[in-house]
Wavefront OBJ file of the C-alpha trace (Angstrom):
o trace
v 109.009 -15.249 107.560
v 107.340 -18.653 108.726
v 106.115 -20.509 105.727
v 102.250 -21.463 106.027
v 101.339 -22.515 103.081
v 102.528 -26.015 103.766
v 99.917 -25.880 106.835
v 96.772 -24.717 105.298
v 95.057 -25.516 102.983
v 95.480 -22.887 99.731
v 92.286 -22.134 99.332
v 89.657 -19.141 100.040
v 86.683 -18.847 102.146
v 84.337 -22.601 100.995
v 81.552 -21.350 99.670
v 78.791 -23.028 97.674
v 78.973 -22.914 93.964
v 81.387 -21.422 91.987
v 84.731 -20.249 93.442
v 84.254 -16.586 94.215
v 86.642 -13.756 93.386
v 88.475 -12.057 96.286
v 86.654 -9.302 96.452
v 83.135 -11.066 96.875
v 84.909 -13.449 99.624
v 86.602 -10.258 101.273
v 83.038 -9.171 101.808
v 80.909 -12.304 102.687
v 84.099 -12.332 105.622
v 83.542 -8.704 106.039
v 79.464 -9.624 106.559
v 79.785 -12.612 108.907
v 82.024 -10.417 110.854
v 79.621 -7.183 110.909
v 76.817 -9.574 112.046
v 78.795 -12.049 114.554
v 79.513 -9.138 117.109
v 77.225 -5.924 115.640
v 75.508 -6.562 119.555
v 79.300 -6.100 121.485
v 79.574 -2.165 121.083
v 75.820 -1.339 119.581
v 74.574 -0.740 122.921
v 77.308 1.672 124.143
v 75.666 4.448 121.667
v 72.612 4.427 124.062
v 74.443 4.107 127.719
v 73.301 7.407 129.196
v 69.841 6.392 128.277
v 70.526 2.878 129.575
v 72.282 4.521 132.502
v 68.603 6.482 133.557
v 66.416 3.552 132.466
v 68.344 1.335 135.199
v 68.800 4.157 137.813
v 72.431 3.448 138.345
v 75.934 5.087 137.867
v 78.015 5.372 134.723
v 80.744 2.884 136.259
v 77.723 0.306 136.933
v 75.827 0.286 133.856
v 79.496 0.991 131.715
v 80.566 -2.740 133.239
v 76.738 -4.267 132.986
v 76.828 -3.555 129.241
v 80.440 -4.430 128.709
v 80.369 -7.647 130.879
v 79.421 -9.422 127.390
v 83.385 -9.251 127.246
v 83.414 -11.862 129.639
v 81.162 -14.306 128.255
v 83.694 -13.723 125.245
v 86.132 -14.368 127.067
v 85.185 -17.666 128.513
v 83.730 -18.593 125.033
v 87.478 -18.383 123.520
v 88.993 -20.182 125.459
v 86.623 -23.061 125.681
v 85.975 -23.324 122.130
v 89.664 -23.104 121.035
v 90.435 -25.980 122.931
v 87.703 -28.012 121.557
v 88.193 -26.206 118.435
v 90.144 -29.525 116.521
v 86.079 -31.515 116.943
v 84.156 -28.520 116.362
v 82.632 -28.398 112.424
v 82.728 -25.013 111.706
v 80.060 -24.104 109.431
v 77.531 -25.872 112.375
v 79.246 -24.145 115.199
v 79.315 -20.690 113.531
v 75.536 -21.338 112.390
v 74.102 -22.347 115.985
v 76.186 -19.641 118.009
v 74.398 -16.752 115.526
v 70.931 -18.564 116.127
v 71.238 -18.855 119.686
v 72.824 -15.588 120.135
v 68.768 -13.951 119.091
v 67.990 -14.992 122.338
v 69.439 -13.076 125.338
v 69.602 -10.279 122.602
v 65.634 -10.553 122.478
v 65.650 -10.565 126.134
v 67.411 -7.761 126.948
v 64.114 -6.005 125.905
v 62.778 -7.114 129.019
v 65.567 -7.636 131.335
v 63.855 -6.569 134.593
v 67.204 -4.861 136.626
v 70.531 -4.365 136.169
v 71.453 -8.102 137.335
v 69.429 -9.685 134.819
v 70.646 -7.574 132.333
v 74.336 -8.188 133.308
v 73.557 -11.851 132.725
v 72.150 -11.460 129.334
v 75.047 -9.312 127.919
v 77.268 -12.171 129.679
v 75.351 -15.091 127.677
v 75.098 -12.685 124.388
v 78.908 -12.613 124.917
v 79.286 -16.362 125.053
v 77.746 -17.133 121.435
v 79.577 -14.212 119.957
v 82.669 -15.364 120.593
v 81.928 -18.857 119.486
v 80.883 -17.789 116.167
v 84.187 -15.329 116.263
v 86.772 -17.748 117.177
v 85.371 -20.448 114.816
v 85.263 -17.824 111.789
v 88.551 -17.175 112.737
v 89.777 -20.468 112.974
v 87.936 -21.021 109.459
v 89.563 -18.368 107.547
v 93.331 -19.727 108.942
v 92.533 -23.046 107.709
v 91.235 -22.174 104.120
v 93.255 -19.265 102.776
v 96.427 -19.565 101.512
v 99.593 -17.836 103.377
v 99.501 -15.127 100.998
v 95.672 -14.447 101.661
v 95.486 -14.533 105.032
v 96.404 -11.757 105.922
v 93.837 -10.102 103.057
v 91.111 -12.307 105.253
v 92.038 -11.478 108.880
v 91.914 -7.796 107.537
v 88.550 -8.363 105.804
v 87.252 -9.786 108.968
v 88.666 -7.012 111.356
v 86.938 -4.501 108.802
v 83.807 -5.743 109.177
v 84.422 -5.344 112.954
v 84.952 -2.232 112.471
v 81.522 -1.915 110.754
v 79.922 -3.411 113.556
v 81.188 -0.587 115.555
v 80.138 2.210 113.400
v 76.938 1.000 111.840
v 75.976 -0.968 115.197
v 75.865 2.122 117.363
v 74.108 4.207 114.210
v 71.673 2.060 114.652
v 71.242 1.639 117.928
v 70.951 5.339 118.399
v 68.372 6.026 115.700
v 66.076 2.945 116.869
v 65.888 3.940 120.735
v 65.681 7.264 119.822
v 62.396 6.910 117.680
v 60.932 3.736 119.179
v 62.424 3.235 122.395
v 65.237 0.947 124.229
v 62.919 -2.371 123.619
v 62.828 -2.234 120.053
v 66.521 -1.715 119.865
v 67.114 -4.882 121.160
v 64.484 -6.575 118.991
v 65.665 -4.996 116.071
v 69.783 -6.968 116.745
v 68.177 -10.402 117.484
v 66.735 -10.000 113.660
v 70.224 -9.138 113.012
v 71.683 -11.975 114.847
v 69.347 -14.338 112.565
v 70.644 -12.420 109.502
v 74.148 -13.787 110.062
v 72.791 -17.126 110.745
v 71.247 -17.363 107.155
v 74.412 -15.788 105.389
v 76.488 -18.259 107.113
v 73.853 -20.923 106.003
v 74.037 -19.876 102.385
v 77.860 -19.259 102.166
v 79.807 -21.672 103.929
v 80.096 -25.383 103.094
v 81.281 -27.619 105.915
v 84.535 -28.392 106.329
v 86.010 -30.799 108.289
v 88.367 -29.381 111.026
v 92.075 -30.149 110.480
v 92.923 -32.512 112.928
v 96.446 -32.637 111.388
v 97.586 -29.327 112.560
v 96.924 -30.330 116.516
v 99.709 -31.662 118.088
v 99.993 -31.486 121.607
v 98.413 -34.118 123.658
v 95.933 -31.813 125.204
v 94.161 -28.171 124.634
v 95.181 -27.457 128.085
v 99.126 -28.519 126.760
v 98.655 -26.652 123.641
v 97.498 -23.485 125.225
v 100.865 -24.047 127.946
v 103.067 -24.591 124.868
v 101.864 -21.117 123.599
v 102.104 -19.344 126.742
v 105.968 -20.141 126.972
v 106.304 -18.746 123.408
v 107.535 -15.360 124.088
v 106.381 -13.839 121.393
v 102.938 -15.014 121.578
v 103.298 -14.251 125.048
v 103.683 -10.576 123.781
v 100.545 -10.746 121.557
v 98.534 -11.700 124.156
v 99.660 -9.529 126.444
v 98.827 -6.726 123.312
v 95.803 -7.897 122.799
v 94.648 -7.398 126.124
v 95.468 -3.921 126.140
v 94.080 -3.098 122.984
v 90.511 -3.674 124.103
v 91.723 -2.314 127.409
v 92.226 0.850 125.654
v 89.568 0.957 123.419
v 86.343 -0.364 125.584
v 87.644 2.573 128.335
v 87.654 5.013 125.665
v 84.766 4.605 123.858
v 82.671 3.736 127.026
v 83.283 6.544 128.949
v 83.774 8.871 126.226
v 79.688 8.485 125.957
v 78.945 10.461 129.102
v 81.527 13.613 128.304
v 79.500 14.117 125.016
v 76.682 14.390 126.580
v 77.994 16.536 129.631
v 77.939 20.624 129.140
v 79.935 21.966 127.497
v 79.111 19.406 124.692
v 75.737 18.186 125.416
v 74.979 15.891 122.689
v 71.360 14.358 122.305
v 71.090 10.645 121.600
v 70.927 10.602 117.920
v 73.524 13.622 118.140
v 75.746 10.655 120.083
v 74.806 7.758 117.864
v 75.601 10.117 114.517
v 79.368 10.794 116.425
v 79.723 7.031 115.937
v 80.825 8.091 112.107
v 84.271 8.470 113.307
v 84.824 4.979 112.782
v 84.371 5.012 109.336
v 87.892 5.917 108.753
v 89.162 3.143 110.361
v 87.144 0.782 107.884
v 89.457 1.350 105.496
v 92.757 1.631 107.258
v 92.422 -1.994 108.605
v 91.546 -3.537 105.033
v 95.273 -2.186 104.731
v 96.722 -3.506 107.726
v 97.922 -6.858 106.467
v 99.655 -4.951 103.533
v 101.251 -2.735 105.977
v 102.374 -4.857 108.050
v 104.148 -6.995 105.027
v 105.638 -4.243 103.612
v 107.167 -2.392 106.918
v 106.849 -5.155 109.392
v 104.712 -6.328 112.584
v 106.720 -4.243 115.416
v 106.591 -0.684 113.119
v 103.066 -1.103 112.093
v 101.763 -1.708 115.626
v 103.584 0.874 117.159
v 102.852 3.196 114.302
v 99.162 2.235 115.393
v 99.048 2.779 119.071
v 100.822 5.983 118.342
v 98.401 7.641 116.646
v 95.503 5.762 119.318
v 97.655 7.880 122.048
v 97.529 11.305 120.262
v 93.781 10.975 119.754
v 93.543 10.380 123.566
v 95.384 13.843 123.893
v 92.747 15.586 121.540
v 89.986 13.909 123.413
v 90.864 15.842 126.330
v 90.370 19.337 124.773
v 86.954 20.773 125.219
v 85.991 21.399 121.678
v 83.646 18.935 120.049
v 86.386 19.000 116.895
v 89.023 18.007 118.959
v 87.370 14.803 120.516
v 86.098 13.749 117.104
v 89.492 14.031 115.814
v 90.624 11.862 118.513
v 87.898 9.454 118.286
v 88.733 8.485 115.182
v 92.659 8.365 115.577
v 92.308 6.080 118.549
v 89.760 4.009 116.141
v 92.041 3.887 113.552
v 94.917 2.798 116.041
v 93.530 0.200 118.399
v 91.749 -1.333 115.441
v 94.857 -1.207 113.284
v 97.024 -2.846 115.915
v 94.426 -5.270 116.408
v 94.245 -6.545 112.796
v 97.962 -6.637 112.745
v 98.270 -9.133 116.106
v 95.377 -11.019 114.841
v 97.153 -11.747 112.061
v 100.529 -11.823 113.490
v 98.905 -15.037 116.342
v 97.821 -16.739 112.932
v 101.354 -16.517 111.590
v 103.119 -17.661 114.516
v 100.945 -20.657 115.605
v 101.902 -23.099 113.108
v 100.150 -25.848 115.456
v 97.434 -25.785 117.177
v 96.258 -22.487 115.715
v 92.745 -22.849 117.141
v 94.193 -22.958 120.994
v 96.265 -19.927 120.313
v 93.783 -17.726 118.608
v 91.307 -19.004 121.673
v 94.075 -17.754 123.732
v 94.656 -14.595 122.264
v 90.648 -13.791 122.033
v 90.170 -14.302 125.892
v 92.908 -12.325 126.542
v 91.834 -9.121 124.298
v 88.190 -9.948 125.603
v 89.420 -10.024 129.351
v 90.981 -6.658 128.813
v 87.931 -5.042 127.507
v 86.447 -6.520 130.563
v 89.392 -5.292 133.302
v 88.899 -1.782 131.473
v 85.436 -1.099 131.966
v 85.956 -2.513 135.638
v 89.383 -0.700 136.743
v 88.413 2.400 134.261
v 84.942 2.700 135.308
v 85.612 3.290 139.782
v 88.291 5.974 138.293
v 86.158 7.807 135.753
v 83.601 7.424 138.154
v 86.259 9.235 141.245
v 88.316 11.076 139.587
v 87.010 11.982 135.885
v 87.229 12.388 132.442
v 90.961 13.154 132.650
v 91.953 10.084 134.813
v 90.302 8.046 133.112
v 92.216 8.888 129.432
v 95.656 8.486 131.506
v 94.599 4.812 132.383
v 93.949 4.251 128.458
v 97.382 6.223 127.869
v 99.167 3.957 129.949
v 97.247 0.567 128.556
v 98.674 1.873 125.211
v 102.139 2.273 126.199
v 102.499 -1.416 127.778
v 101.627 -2.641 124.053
v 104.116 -0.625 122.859
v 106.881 -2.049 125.075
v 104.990 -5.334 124.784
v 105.721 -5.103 120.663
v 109.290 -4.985 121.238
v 108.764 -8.977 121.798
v 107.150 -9.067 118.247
v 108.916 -10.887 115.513
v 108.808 -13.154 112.414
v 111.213 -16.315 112.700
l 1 2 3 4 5 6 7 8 9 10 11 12 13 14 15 16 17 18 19 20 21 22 23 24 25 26 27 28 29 30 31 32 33 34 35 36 37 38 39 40 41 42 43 44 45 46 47 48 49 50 51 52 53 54 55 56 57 58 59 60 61 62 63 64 65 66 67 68 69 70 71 72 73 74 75 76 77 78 79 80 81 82 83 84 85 86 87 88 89 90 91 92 93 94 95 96 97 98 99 100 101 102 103 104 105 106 107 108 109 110 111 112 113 114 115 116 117 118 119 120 121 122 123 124 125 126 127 128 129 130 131 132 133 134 135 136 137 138 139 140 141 142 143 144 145 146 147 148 149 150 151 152 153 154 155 156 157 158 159 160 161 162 163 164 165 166 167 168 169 170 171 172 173 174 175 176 177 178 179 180 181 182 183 184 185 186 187 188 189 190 191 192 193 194 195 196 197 198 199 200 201 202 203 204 205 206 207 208 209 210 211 212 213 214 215 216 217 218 219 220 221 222 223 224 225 226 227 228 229 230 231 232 233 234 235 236 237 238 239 240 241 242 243 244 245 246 247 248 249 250 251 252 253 254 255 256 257 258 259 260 261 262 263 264 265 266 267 268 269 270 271 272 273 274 275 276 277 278 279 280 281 282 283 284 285 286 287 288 289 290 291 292 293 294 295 296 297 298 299 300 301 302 303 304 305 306 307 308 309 310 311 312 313 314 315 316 317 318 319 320 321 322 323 324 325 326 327 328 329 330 331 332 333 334 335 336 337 338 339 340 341 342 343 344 345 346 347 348 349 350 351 352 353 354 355 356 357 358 359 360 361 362 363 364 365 366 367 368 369 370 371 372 373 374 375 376 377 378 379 380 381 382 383 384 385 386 387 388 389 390 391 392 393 394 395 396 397 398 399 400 401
């Protein structure tokens, strides 16, 4: 296994005041995390509803609400490269605070153009704050926590998921779309003050940058074949997940299972499961290895796509939360796994790897959307099946040197 600990700093999360014990860091992480992209999935819980509101088809206002992915996207890749000058406790601080804006707008966003552009810009400063709290943790834990704080982190993604579309559901449902979107830019600010309470500055590490450019750095990566493979994994992770738990949205609330909309945001508990399975992931993946964990992941991801084909509201619960547990799983696992790998220029590759996972979320609500929208339900699950089965074969390029 590559040795890190001579390349960061061993250390936990810089906070002010006394040193805190693992479990308080594990869940300040776990917080900044739940409140950094709470917005990214919230809003899925209240699609059909979104869907009439707009007038417009499940494959239109699927991508509209997902195209935040994108400004993710671009946000990765710009900030890892500029990652080396970026302070992180300032970046992470004014990418929450500015993020309260297009949230607060979306309350008002007149069509389904102007709200495209809003989840794009919401996207932008949630993946600046992401990629610099990622960036943050693999500079100030040791080699031996890391993998404790990547999982924390993931976790608290996970949250986001669960409590996010909670409530999302509850707040449209008893005061209507335009408070729901008031109610996350107060949430945005929320993870603007933890961050301002929390984190001391830092300086970034300009030791562990290398190559003579972002734009070599992020070449230097791409010829690595196993970060090749991450990225690759990555991007068919969120592939997987975004066309599941998109689409899944209008077949609960299609006969036979006709959910309401608190019915739909209270189905949202099968994520809570896969809070605590990804806490475990780095210890997992220690203990068994990368390659076994991640395919152990996706293949419990592809029998809950199975179940989710079955008509019985037990059966699709059942496989909402195994392909929760799975995609989130192998996500925590190649998070880590990037962090590991990238002993240089760590802030380029985990850029790298977020636009990648972010531009599959993206590509999934696109190519998934047209064939839910053509050809259905049961299409549409085949597409994710197939998304999980290239990271399988894409794990086969996984190792530790």
């Amino acid at each position: 296994m590559t040795d890190l600990s001579a390349r960061i700093r061993p250390t936990t999360m810089t906070m002010h005041g006394p040193s805190p014990g693992v479990a308080f860091r594990s869940l300040v992480i776990g917080l900044t995390a739940f409140l950094t992209v709470v917005d990214l999935f919230a809003t899925q819980a209240i699609l059909p509803s979104l869907t009439r509101h707009y007038g417009v088809t499940p494959a239109a206002m699927g991508f509209a609400v997902n195209a935040s992915t994108f400004g993710m996207a671009i946000s990765s890749l710009v900030v890892g490269f500029f990652s080396p000058h970026i302070d992180r406790r300032l970046g992470i601080l004014l990418s929450l605070t500015l993020l309260a804006i297009p949230t607060s707008l979306l309350a008002v966003a007149p069509n389904l153009a102007v709200f495209t552009g809003l989840r794009i810009a919401q996207g932008l400063c949630m993946a600046s704050a992401f990629a610099l709290t990622l960036a943050h943790l693999g500079e100030q834990c040791s080699a031996m926590d890391a993998g404790g704080a990547f999982a924390a982190y993931i976790t608290g993604n996970v949250a986001s998921n669960l409590i996010g579309r909670l409530i999302s559901a509850a707040v449209a449902d008893s005061l209507g779309l335009s408070w729901n979107f008031y109610f996350f830019a107060a949430l945005n600010l929320a993870g603007a003050a933890l961050v301002y309470f929390t984190i001391n500055r830092v300086q970034p590490m300009h030791v562990m940058s290398t190559a003579a450019s972002p734009l070599a750095a992020m070449f230097a990566h791409w010829r690595n074949e196993r970060l090749r493979a991450a990225f690759g994994i990555g991007f068919c992770i969120l592939f997987a997940f975004i066309g599941t738990f998109t689409f899944v949205n209008f077949v609960l609330v299609r006969p036979p299972l006709s959910l309401g909309m608190m019915d739909l945001g209270l189905v949202y508990l099968v994520f809570l499961p896969s809070i605590v399975t990804t806490l475990l992931a780095g210890k997992v993946a220690t203990r068994i290895g990368t390659r076994p964990a991640i395919w152990g992941a996706l293949a419990l991801a592809a029998l809950g796509v199975l179940l989710m084909l079955r008509p019985h509201l037990a059966e699709v619960l059942t496989g909402m939360v195994l392909v929760g547990v799975g995609t989130f799983f192998a996500q925590a696992v190649a998070t880590s796994f990037v962090g590991q790998v990238a002993t240089e220029d760590r802030g380029v590759a985990s850029g790298t790897y977020l636009a990648c996972y972010f531009l599959g979320g993206l590509t999934g609500t696109a190519a998934l959307g047209q064939i839910f929208d053509l050809m259905g339900w049961t299409a549409c699950a085949i597409g994710v099946a197939v998304a999980l089965g290239s990271a399988a074969l894409l794990t086969l390029k996984l190792r530790i040197a």
